[in-house]
C-alpha distance (Angstrom), angle and dihedral (degrees) to the residues before:
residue distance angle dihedral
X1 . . .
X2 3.81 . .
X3 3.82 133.8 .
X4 3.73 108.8 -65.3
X5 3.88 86.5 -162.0
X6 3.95 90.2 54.7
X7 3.74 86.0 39.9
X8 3.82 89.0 55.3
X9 3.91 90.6 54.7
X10 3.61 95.9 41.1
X11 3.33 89.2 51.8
X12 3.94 102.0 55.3
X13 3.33 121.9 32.7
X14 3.39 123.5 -148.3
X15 3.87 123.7 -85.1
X16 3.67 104.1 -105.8
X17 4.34 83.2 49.5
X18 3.79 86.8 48.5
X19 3.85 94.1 52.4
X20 4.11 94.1 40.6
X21 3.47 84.8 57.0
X22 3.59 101.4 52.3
X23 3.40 84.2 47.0
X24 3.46 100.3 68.2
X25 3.52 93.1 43.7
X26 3.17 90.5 55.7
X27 4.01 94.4 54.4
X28 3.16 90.2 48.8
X29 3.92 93.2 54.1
X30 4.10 90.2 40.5
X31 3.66 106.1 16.8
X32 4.07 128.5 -99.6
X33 3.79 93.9 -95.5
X34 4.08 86.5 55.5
X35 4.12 90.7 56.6
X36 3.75 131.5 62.9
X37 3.60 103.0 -160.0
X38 4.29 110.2 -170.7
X39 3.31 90.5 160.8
X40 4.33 109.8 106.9
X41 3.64 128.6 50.0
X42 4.03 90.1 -125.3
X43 3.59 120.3 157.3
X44 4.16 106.2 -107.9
X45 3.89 95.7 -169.0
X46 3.72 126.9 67.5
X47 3.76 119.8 -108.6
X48 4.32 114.2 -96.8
X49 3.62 114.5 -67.8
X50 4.21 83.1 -108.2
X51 3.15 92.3 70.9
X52 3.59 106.7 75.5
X53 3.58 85.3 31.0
X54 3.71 91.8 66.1
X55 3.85 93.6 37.8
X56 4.37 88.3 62.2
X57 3.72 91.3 40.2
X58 3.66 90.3 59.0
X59 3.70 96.5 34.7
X60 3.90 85.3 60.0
X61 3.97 105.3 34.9
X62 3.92 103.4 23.7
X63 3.98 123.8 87.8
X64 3.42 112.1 -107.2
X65 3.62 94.8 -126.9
X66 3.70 92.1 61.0
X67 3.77 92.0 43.4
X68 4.15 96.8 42.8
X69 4.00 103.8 19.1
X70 3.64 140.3 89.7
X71 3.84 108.4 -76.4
X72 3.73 119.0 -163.0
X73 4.09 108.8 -59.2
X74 3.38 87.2 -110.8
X75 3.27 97.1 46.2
X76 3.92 137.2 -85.5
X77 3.90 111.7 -48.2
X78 3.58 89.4 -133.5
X79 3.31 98.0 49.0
X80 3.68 93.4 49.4
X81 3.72 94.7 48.7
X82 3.62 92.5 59.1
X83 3.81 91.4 44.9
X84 4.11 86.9 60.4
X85 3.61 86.3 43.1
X86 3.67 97.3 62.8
X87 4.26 100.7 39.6
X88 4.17 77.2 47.4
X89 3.73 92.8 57.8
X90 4.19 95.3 36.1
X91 4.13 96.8 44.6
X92 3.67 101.8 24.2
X93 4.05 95.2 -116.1
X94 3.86 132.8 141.3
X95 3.79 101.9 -125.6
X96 3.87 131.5 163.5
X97 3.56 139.4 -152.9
X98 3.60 78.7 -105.0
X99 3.15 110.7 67.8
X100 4.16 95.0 54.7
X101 3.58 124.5 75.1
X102 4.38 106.6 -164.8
X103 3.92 111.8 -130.0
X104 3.57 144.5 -164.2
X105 4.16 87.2 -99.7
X106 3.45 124.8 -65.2
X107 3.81 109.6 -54.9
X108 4.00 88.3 59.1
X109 3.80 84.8 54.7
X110 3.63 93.4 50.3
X111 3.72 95.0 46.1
X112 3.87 84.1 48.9
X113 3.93 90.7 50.9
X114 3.77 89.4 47.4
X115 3.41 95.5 39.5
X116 4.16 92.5 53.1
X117 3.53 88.1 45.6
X118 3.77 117.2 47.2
X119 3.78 127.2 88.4
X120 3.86 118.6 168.6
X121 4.00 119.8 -64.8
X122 3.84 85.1 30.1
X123 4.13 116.5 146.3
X124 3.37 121.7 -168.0
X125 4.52 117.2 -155.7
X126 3.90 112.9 -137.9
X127 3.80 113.7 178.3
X128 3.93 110.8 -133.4
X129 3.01 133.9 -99.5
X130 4.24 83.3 65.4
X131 3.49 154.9 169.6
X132 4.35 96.1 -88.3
X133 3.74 84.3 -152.6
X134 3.78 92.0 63.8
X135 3.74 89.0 77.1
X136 3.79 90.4 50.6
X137 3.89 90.7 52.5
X138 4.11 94.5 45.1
X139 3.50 90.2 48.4
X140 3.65 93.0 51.7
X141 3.31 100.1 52.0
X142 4.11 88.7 50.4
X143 3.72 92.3 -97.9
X144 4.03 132.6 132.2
X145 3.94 117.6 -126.9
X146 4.09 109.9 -136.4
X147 4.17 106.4 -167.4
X148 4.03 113.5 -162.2
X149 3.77 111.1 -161.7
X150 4.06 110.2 -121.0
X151 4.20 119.6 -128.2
X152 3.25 106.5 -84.3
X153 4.09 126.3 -117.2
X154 3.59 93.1 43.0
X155 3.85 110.0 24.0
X156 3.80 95.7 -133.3
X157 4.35 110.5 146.3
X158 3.77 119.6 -90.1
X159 3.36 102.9 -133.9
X160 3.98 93.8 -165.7
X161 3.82 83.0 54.8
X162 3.60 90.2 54.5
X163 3.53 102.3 45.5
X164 3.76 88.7 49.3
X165 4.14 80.1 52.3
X166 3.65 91.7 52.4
X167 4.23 120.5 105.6
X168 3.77 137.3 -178.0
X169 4.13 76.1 -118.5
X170 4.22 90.9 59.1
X171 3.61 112.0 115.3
X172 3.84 101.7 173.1
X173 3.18 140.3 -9.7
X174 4.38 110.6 -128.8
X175 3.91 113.5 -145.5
X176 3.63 125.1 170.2
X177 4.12 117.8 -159.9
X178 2.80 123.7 -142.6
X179 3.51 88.6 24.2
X180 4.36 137.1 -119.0
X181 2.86 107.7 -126.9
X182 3.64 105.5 22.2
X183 3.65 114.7 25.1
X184 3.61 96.2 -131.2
X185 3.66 113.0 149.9
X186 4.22 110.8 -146.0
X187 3.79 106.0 -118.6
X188 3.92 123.6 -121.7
X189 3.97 81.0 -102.2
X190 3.37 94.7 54.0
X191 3.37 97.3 53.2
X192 3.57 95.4 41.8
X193 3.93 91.3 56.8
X194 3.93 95.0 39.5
X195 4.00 85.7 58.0
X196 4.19 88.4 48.0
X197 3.77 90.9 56.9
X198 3.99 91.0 44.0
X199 3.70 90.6 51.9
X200 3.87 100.6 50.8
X201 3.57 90.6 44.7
X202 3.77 98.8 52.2
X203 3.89 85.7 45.2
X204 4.23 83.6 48.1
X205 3.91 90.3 52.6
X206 3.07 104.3 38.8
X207 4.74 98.9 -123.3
X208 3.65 129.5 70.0
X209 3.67 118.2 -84.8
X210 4.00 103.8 -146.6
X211 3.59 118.5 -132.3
X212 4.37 101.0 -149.2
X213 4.02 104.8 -161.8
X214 4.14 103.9 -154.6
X215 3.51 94.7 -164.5
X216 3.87 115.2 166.3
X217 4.02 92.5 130.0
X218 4.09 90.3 53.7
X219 4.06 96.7 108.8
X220 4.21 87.0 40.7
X221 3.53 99.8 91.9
X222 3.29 149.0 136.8
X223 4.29 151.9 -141.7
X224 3.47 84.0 1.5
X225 3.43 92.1 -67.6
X226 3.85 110.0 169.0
X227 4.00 127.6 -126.0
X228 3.79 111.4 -145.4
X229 3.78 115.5 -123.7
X230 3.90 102.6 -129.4
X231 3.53 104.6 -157.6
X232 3.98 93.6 66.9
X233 3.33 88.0 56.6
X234 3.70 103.8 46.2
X235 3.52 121.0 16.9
X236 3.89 101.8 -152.9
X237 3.71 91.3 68.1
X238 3.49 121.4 126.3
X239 4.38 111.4 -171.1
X240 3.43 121.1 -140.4
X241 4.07 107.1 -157.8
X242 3.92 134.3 172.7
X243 3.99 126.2 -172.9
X244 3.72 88.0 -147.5
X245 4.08 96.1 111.4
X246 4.07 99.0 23.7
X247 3.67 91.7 54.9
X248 4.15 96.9 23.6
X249 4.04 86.1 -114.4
X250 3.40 105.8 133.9
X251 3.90 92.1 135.8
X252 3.71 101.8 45.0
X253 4.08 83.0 64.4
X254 3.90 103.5 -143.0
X255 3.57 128.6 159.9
X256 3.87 145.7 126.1
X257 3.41 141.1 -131.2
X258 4.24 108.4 -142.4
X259 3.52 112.2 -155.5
X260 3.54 113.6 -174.2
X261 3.65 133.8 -149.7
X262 3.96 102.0 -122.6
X263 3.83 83.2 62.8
X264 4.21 115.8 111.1
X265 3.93 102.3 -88.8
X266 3.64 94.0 -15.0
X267 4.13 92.2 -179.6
X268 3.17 86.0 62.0
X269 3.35 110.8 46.8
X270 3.90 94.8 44.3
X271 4.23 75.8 57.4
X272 3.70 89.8 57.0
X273 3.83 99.0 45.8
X274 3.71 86.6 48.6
X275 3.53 85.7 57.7
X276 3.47 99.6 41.8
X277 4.21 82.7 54.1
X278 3.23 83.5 53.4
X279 4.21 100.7 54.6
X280 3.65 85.4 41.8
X281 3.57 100.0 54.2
X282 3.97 91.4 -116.6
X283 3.73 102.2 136.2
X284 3.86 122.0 124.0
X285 3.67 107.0 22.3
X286 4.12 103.0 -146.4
X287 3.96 109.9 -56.6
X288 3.66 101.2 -145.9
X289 4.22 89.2 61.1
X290 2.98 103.5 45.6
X291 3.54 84.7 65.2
X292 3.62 93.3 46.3
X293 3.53 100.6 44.6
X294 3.91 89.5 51.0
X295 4.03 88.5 59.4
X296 3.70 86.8 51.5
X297 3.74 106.9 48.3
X298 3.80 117.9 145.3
X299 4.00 91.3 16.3
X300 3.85 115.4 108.3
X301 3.92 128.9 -179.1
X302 3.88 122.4 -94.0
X303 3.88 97.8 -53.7
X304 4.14 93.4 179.6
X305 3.64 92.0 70.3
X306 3.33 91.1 58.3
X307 4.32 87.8 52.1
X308 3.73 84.8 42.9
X309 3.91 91.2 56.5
X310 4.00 87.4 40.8
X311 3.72 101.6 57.9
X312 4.18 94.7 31.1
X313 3.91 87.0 53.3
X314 3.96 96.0 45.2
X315 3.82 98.6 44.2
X316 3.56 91.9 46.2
X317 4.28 89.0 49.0
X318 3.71 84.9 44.8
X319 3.43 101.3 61.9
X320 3.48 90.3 45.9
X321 3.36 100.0 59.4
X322 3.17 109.6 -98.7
X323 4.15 131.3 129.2
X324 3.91 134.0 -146.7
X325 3.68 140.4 144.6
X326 3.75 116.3 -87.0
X327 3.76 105.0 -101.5
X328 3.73 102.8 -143.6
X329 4.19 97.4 -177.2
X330 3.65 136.2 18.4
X331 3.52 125.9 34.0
X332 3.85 103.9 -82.2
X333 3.96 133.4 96.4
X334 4.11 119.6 -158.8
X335 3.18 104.6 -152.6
X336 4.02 131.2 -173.1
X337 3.83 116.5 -99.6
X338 4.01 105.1 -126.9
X339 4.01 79.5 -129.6
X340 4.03 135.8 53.0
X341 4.17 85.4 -112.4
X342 3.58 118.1 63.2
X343 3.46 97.3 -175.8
X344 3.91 93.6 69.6
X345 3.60 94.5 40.9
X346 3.80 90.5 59.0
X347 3.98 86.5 44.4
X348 3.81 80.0 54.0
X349 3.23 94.0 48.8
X350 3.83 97.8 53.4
X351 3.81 83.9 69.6
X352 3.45 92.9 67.4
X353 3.99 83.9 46.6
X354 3.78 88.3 -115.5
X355 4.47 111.0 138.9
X356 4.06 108.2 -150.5
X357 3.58 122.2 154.4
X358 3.80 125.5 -126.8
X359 3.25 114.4 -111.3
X360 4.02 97.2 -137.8
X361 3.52 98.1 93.1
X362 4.16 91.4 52.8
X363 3.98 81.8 65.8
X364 3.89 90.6 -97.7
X365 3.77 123.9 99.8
X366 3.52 119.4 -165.2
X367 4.08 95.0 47.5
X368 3.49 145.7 94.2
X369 3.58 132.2 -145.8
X370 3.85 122.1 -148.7
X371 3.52 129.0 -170.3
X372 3.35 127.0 -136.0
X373 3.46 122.1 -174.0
X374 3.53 96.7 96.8
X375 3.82 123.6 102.6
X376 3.68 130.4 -62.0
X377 3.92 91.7 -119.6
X378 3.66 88.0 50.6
X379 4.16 84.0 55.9
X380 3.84 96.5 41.0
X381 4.03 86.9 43.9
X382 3.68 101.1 49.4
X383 3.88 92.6 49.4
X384 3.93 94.9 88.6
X385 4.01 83.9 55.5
X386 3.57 88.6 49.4
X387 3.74 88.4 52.0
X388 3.45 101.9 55.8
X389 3.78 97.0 42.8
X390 3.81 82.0 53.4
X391 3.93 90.0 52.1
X392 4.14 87.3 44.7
X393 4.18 79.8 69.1
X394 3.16 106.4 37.8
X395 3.60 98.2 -113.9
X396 3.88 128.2 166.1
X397 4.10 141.4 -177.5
């Protein structure tokens, strides 16, 4: 017999999967141009120029061994030294090769975190809208996933909410900025409050409750808007980070987890996530980029067309009608379903051909979320479908 539980998520995949996958049947049934598929967070824009630059400079000078072989299983020395170099230089810290371990991208370093972490009658705090796979990695690890609903109009964190959230059985508290699925970016305030309610309630019970930064968004950014750097507010935060949208990598799979020093026993907890790699199956994140990613530090992919995509895709939902929160980072815009159930406004939507995702599994009914990396002509094409789903509910400027 197998796992029924594994069985169960092996079995369904998850409801952005399901709806990428009828999209491409449905392309192929109709043809690409025919379907406007918002549904995955896939990188639209081609990694920098450097990149392949760097990957046939090494394939010509480096030794294969270093290029093709098992690095370190947390990741090659080298590669991590230059890694601490960087965040040094950009936040003004004092890091060390030591205190990263390199990952398979960021959900391998938050089922490392939560892996290292959790003992049994653990909960876990994720501010909706969020990740859906959070509750897949908590569980796995033998956690429980607590969800506190965000003020509404802006979706910046409560923090009265989430100190009435807060339990002598909270490990950490998850937050993701900027945000999936709604591209808000948590203000300086925020943040500052957030790490005020963490610190009176770790003094109240008496352990640290760890603050775990998912941050794979943090270079996507717009207006100049400004992403907090959580550790210097809080020092039991450990950052979860994945070059798959700065650099357009999502398929090479690299990421780190940074543990820093001022965090509670920090020795030992970097021992415990290298153990929890190590259960998992986590160690030696792919040797050839980590090379290439250290050669490429502090470069990201063409940002702007992201922001170009942004403000094209909201003024043209605005004047239709339609209402969403700003999304200030990332490359995703929750929008308002024109009715109380999202679910049947996206099935609605599919008539027009249009792929959004219901916001229900994000932790907030009542939205939608829409991609948009994609291309501008898929944007500028899809309006007219927009339009007359608009004109379906009666919606006006």
């Amino acid at each position: 017999m197998y796992s029924q539980a594994m069985y169960e998520l092996g079995s369904r995949r998850s409801v952005i999967r399901e709806i990428f996958e009828y999209g491409r049947a449905r392309a192929a049934a109709i043809g690409a141009d025919k379907v406007f598929d918002f549904s995955l967070g896939n990188p639209s824009v081609p990694p920098p120029d450097s990149i392949d630059d760097t990957i046939r400079e090494l394939l010509a000078t480096a030794e294969a061994t270093l290029l093709h072989g098992y690095s370190s299983a947390p990741g090659d020395s080298g590669v991590r030294a230059a890694m601490a170099q960087h965040l040094n230089a950009r936040f003004d810290t004092a890091y060390r090769a030591d205190n990263l371990y390199i990952t398979t991208g960021a959900a391998a370093a938050l089922c490392i975190c939560f892996t290292a972490l959790t003992v049994p009658g653990d909960e876990y705090i994720a501010f909706a809208p969020y990740f859906p796979e959070y509750q897949v990695f908590v569980e796995a690890a033998g956690g429980k996933l607590m969800v506190v609903v965000p003020r509404a109009g802006d979706f910046q964190i409560e923090p009265e909410r989430l100190a009435a959230a807060v339990t002598p059985h909270t490990k950490a508290v998850i937050i993701n900025s900027p945000n999936n699925p709604s591209g808000v970016v948590y203000s300086e305030a925020t943040v500052s409050a957030l790490a005020a309610v963490l610190k009176e309630k770790s003094r109240q019970y008496g352990h640290p409750i760890y603050l775990i930064a998912d941050e794979p968004y943090r270079e996507l950014v717009y207006d100049d808007v400004a992403v907090p750097w959580l550790p210097a507010y809080y020092d039991d935060t450990l950052v979860c980070y994945s070059y798959s949208k700065s650099l357009s990598l999502p398929g090479e799979r690299i990421g780190y987890v940074l543990i820093p020093d001022a965090v509670t026993d920090s020795r030992g907890l970097y021992a415990a996530a290298a153990g929890a790699a190590r259960a998992l199956g986590y160690v030696c994140a792919p040797s050839l980029f980590q090379q290439v990613v250290a050669r490429n530090l502090g470069l990201t992919a063409d940002i702007a067309a992201y922001k170009r995509n942004r403000d094209l895709l909201t003024a043209g939902l605005r004047e239709l009608g339609y209402s969403y929160i700003k999304p200030d980072g990332a490359f995703y815009l929750f929008m308002r379903s024109p009715e109380p159930d999202a679910n049947a406004f996206c099935a609605r939507a599919r008539g027009h051909e249009l792929l959004l995702v219901p916001g229900d599994d994000f932790g907030c009914p009542g939205y939608v979320r829409i991609a948009y990396c994609v291309t501008e002509k898929q944007i500028t094409a899809a309006m007219p479908a927009f339009a007359a789903l608009a004109a379906e509910y009666g919606l006006q400027a």
